[in-house]
C-alpha positions, -999 to +999 in steps of 0.1 A: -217+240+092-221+210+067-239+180+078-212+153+086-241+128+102-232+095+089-232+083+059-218+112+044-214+096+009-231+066-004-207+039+007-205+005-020-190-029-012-164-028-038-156-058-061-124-074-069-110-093-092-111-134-085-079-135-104-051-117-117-068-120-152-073-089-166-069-068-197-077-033-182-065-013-155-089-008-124-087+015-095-110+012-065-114+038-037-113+024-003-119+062+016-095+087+022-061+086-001-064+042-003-069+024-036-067-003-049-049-009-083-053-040-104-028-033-133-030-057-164-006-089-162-015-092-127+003-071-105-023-054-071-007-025-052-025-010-022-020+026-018-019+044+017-042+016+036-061+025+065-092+001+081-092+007+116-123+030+127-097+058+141-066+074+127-049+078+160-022+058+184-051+047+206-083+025+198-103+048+220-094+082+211-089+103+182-101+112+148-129+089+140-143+075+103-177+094+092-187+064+075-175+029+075-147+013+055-163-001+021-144-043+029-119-054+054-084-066+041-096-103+042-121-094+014-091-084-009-075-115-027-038-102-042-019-071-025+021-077-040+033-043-030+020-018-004+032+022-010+027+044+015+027+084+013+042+094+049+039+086+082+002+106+093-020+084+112-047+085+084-013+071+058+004+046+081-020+025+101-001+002+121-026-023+126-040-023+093-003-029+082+001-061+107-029-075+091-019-069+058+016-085+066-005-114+084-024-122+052+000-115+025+035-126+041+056-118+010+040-081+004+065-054-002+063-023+015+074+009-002+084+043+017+100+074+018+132+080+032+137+076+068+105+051+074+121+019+074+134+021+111+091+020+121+085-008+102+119-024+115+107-018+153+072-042+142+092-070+124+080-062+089+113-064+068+101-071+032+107-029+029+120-007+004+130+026+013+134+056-013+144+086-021+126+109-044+133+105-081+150+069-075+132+038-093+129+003-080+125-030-103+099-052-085+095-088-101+073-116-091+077-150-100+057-181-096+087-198-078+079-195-037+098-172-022+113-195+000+132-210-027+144-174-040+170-151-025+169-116-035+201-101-046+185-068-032+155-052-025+148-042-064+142-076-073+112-094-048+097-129-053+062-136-043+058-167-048+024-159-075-001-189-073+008-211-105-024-208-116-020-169-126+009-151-148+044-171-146+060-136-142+048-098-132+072-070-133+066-034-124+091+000-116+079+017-089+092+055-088+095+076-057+086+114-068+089+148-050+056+157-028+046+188-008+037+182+027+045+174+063+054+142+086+050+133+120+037+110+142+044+124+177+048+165+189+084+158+187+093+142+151+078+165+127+094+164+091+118+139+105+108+116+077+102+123+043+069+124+019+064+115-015+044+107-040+049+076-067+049+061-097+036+023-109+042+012-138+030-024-151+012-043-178+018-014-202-004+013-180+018+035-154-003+050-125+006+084-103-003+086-063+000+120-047-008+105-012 
């Protein structure tokens, strides 16, 4: 049996960016299939976030970390766009996607097809739902959002602080993935899974999820 007594890797407070600065990409593992991705021009996209110590309906119960997560949200200072995988507990954390929400209110979600109508039960409606092999424009301006109105979902504001790029675009791609869904005994494969595509600031990224 392998020794699973904590920690079971060395665990590292990770660093991040004070601005949206940068000239090269960085990726930074946050356990399990999260990252964080720091494209040049500016734009941050969190992949498949999960901080809560279980990956389970219930606080109490359930499948439990082996070793802590490396920050909380509050330590991360930009998250524009949030993609998730599929709907597995250790994917879609719904309190981990609250406080995300609560800290970042003009973060667009992207999911696969069918996982809108969760997010629509919690409130959250800055959501893109795709289908595999469709492709989304996502552009940020330095306007507030407030003052901008979406013709659809393709095009977002997020109201960037002035002090960073004027303008970040990206094309986010929704790609064919091999897998399951479910979040009860009763909905399995009821919503679909993918894995995606980034592409900003010249460097294009691929999540499997």
């Amino acid at each position: 049996m392998p020794d699973t007594t904590p920690p079971t890797v060395p665990v590292h407070k990770p660093t991040f960016l004070p601005t949206r600065e940068t000239s090269s990409l960085r990726v930074t593992w946050l356990g399990h299939a999260c990252f964080l991705v720091e494209f040049p021009g500016g734009l941050r996209v969190l992949f498949d976030p999960v901080f809560t110590p279980r990956c389970s309906p219930f606080s109490w119960l359930g499948p439990k970390r082996f070793t802590e997560a490396p920050c909380e949200i509050d330590d991360i200072p930009h998250i524009d766009a949030v993609v998730i995988s599929h709907n597995h507990y250790d994917h879609l954390s719904h309190p981990t996607v609250r406080r995300i929400k609560d800290l970042h209110p003009n973060v667009q979600f992207f999911v696969p097809l069918k996982n809108k109508p969760w997010f629509d039960k919690w409130g959250i409606n800055n959501v893109t739902e795709m289908d595999w092999w469709e492709t989304k424009d996502l552009k940020l301006s330095a306007i507030p959002s407030k003052d901008k109105t979406p013709a659809d979902q393709a095009i977002v504001s997020n109201g960037l602080s002035t002090s960073g790029p004027q303008d970040i675009t990206a094309t986010i791609g929704c790609l064919p993935c091999q897998h399951t869904s479910a979040r009860t005994p009763f909905d399995k494969a009821h919503t679909l899974w993918a894995s995606w595509s980034v592409e900003s600031g010249g460097k294009k990224v691929w999540f499997g999820g």
